[in-house]
C-alpha positions as CSV (number, residue, x, y, z in Angstrom):
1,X,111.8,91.1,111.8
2,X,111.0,94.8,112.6
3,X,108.0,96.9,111.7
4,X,104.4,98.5,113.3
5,X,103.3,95.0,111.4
6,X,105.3,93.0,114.2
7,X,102.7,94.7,116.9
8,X,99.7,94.9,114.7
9,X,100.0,90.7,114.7
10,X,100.8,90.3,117.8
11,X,97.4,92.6,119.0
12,X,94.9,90.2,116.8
13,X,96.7,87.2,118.2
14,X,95.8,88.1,122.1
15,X,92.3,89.7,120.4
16,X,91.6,86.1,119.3
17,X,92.1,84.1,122.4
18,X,95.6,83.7,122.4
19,X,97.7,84.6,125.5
20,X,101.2,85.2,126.2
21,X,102.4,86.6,122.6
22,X,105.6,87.9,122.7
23,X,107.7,89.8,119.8
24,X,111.5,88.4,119.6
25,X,113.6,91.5,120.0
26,X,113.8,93.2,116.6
27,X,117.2,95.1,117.7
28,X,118.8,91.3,117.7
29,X,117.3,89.8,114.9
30,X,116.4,92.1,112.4
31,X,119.1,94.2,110.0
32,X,116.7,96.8,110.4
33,X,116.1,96.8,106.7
34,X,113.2,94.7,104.7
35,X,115.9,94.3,102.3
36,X,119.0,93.0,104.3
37,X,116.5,90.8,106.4
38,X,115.4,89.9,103.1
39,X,119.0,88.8,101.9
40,X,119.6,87.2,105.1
41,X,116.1,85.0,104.9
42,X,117.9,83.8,101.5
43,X,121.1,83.1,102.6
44,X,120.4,81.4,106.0
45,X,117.5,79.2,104.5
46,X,119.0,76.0,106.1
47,X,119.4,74.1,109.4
48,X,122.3,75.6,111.9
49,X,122.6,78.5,109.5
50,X,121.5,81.2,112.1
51,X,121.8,81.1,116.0
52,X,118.0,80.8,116.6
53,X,118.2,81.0,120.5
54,X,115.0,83.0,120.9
55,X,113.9,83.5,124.7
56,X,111.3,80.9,125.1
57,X,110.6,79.6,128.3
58,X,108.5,76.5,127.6
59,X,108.5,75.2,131.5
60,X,106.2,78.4,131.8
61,X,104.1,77.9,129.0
62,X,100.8,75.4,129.1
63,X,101.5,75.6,124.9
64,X,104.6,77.1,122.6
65,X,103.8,78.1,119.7
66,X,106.2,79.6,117.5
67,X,105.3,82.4,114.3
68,X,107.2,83.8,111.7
69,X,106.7,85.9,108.6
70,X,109.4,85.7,105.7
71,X,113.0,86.0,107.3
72,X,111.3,85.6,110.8
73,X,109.8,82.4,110.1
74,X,112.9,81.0,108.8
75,X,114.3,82.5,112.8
76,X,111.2,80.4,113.9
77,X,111.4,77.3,111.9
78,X,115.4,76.6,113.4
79,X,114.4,77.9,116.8
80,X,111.3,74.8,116.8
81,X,114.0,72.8,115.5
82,X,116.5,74.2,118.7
83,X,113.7,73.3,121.2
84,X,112.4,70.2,120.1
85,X,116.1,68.9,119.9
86,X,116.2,70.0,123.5
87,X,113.4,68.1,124.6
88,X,110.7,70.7,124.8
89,X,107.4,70.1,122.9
90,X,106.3,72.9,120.1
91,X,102.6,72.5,119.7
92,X,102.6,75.0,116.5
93,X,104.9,75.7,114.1
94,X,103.8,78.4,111.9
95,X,105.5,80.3,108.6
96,X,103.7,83.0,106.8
97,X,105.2,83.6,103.6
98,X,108.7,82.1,104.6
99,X,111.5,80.8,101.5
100,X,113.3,78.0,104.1
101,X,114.8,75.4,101.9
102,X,112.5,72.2,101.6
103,X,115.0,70.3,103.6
104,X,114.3,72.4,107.1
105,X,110.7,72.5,106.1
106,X,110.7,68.7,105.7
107,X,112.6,68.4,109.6
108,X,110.3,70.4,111.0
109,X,107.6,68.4,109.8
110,X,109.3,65.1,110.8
111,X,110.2,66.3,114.3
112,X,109.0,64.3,117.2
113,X,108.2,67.4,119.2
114,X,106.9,69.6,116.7
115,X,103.3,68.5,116.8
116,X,102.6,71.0,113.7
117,X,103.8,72.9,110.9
118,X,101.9,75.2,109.2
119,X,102.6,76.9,106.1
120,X,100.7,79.6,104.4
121,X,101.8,81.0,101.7
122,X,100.5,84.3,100.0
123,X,100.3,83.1,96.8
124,X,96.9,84.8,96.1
125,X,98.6,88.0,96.9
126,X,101.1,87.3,94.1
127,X,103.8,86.6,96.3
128,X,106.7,85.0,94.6
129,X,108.0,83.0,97.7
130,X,107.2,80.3,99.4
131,X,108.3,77.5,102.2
132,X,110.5,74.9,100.6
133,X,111.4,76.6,97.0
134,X,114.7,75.7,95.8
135,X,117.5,78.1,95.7
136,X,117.1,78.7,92.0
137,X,113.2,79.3,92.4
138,X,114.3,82.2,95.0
139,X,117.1,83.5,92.6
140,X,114.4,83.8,89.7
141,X,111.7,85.3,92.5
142,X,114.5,88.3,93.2
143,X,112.7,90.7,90.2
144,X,109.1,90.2,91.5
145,X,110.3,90.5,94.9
146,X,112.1,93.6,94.3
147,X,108.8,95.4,92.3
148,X,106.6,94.8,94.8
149,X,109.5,95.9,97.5
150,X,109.3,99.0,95.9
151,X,105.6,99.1,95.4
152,X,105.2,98.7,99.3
153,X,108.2,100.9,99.8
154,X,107.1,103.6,97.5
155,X,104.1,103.8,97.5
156,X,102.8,102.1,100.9
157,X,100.8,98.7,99.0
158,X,101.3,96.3,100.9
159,X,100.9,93.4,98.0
160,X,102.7,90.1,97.2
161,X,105.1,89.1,99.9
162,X,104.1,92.5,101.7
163,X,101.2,91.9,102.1
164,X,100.9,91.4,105.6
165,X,103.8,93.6,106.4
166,X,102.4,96.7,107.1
167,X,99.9,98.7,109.4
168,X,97.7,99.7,107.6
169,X,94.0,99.3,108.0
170,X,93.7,96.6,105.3
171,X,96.7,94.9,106.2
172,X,95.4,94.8,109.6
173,X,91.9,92.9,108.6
174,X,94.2,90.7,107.4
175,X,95.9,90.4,111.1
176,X,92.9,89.7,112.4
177,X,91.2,87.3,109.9
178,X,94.6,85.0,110.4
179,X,94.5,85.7,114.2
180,X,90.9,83.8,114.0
181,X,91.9,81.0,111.8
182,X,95.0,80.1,113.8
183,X,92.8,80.1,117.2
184,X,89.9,78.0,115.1
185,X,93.1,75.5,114.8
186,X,94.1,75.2,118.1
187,X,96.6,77.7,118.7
188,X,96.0,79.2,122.6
């Protein structure tokens, strides 16, 4: 949950249409290491695991959508959950590349006041995660994980799950092509 990525996706969102994009505070959330957010994205995979209270003001909203990408979509996915449970309506539930056990994955989807769930996966970039894997899928994912880790950490190529997690020009393309496809799917 911390990175130039972080603004690079929030830019193509409000270039596509949508308005009020805001970045939860990477100083609270993030370990301010791709590694320990990593660890903490497996470890805290599962309803009321994390305190998710993310300042979201959805009386000032005309539509709340929430986004995450790998540990930050599991922050997302329990923070739709925290809403909805409140009584606020999430119109768009969205986790790029995010390992959250099958069983939050399934209440999201269930929710009454989670309209949508979307999940997108970056299987084509070789990414080893993805939303509902069991925890001895992720276990078996840790030496592909950690390659490309290194690759992206190294070496700056942003592949498998880093493949949207940097700013570089590709990577941004890549912003921007998603920015467009959410938008084409209602998100405002």
């Amino acid at each position: 949950m911390g990175g130039g990525y972080l603004t690079s996706m929030a830019d193509a969102l409000e270039a596509a249409g949508v308005g009020g994009v805001a970045i939860a505070d990477p100083a609270r959330w993030s370990r301010q290491s791709l590694l320990l957010d990593g660890l903490s994205a497996a470890l805290q995979r599962n309803r009321d695991a994390i305190n998710s209270q993310l300042p979201v003001r959805p009386d000032r909203c005309d539509q709340v959508n929430l986004i995450g990408y790998s540990y930050g979509g599991v922050v997302a996915a329990q923070a739709a959950l925290d809403l909805a449970d409140g009584g606020a309506r999430v119109e768009h539930l969205i986790l790029l590349a995010t390992p959250l056990s099958a069983d939050l994955l399934q209440q999201a989807r269930r929710h009454p006041n989670i309209r949508q769930t979307q999940v997108m996966d970056l299987v084509e970039y070789g990414d080893p995660l993805f939303a509902g894997m069991s925890w001895p899928r992720l276990l078996a994912s840790a030496p592909t994980l950690l390659w490309q880790f290194w690759l992206f950490d190294r070496f700056a190529q942003a592949v498998g799950h880093y493949a949207y997690a940097d700013d570089l020009p590709s990577v941004r393309a890549r912003h921007r092509a998603w920015s467009r496809r959410l938008v084409a799917q209602g998100v405002r």
